[in-house]
N, C-alpha and C positions, 0 to 999 in steps of 0.2 A: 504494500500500500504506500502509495507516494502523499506524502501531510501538506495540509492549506492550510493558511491561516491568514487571515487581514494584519493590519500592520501594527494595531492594539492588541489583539491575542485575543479579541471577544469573540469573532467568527472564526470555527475549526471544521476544517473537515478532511477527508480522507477519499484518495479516487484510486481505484483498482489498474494500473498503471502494464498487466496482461493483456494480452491479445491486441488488436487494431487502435492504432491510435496514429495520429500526424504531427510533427514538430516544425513549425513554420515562422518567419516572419512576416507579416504583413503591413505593406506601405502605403495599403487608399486611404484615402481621404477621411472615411466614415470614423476607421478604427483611429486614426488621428485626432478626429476629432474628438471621441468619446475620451481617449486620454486627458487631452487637453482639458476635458468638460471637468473631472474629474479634477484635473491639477487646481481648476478653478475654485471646486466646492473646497480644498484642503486651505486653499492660501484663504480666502474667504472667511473659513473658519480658524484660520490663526493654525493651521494644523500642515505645513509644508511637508515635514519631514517624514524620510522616507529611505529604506535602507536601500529598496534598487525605484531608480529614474523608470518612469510608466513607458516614454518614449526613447528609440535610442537615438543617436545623432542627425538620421535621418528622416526620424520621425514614423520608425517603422515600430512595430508591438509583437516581441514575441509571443506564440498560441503555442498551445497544445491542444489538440482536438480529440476529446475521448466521445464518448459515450453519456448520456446523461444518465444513464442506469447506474453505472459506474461509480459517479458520484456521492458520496454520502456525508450528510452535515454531522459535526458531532453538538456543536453548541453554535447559539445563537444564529440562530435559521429567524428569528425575529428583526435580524439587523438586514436584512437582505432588501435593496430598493433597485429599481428597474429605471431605464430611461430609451426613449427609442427617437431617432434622430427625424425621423418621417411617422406618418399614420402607417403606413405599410412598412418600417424599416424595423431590422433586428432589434431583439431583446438584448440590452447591454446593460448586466448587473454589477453592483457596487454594493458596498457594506455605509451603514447610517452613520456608524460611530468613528471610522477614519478614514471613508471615502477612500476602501479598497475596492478595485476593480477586481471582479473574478472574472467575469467571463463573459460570451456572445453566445447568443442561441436564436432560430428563428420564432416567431410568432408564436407557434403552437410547439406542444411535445413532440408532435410527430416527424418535427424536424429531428429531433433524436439526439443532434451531435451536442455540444458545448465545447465553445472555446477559448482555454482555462489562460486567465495572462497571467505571465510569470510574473508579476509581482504578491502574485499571492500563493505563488507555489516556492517549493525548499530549492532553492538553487544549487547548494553543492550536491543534490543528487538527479538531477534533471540527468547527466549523461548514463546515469548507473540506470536509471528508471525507465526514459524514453527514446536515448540512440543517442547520438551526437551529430547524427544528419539532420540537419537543418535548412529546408528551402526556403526559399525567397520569393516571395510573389507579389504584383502589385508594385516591381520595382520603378514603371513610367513615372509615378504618381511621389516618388519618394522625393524628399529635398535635396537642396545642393545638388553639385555636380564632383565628381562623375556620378553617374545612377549604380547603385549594386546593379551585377547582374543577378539574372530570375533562370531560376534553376530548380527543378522539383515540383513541375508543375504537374506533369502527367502521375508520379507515382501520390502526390496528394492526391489529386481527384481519384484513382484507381481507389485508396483508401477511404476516404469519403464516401464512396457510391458502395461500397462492401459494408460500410460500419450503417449505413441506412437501411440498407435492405434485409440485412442481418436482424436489426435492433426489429423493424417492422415486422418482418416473417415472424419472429419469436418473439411479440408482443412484448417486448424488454421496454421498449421505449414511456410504455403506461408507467415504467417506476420511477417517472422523474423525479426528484425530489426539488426543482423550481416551479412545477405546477401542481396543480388543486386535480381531484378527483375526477371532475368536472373537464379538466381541460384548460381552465384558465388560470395564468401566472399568475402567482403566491405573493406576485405586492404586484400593483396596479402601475404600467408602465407612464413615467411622464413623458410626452410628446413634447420635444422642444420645436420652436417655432422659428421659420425660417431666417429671419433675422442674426437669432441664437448660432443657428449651424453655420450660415454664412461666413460670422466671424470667428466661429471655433476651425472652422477651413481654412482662412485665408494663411497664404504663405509667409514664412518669418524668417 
């Protein structure tokens, strides 16, 4: 089991770190900006500090892409808040009490995946746990110059499209522990409003 925690130690949990999973960074926009969104809520609240940077030089955000079954809270599943950049855009969670980023997920469970940003997972064992191959995607969209290159495209999606249809055939995807019974996510997603994302995009 590979250990989470947010950056207080009030959110923990625990993700089964076997079988199909993807280690990536990604450089659009979206995930920039949720970062960013995020670095906003800490300075805000007088709460900058932070043992690893949400973004990295270029503005890209390491994932880890498991499985939402996978996943299991051990404490404080009440500090969990949602925020989605569009009506129709990803679920992108954070914790209440130090605006840690866990993860992206689509809309409904049935998207199935989650994916986990390293600021809230154990970094000295990210190589022991999920490989040390690490692609790159979304390099157009990254800052500065030169652009990373983007490498690892085709074996994420190969793994993505398995960890889906996997989870769905064998009805795994129903144990999400970010939604309700029902189907609807476990805290009520805020809709930032265009304005908001504009400037959490724009280039710095």
């Amino acid at each position: 089991m590979h250990q989470l925690q947010c950056q207080c130690g009030l959110v923990r949990a625990e993700v089964d770190c076997r079988g199909t999973h993807n280690r990536l960074i990604c450089y659009c926009t979206d995930c920039r900006a949720f970062g960013r969104f995020v670095v906003g809520l800490r300075e805000t609240a007088a709460n900058s500090g932070s043992d690893h940077p949400i973004l990295d030089a270029q503005g890209g955000t390491e994932l880890i892409q498991v499985a939402q079954s996978k996943l299991r809270f051990l404490q404080g599943e009440d500090q969990l808040l949602a925020v989605r950049l569009t009506e129709q855009g990803m679920i992108r969670w954070y914790t209440r009490c130090c605006h840690t980023p866990i993860g992206n997920t689509m809309a409904s469970r049935g998207g199935a995946f989650i994916g986990l940003i390293h600021s809230c997972l154990t970094h000295p064992q990210l190589n022991a746990d999920f490989g040390d191959k690490v692609a790159q995607l979304n390099t157009n969209t990254a800052l500065g110059t030169p652009k990373p290159q983007q490498h690892g495209l085709f074996r994420v999606i190969s793994s993505f499209l398995w960890l889906l249809i996997s989870e769905r055939v064998s009805g795994r995807y129903l144990q999400s522990p970010l939604f309700n019974a029902d189907g609807s996510p476990r805290s009520v997603p805020r809709v930032l409003n265009a304005a908001e994302v504009t400037d959490l995009k724009k280039p710095v």
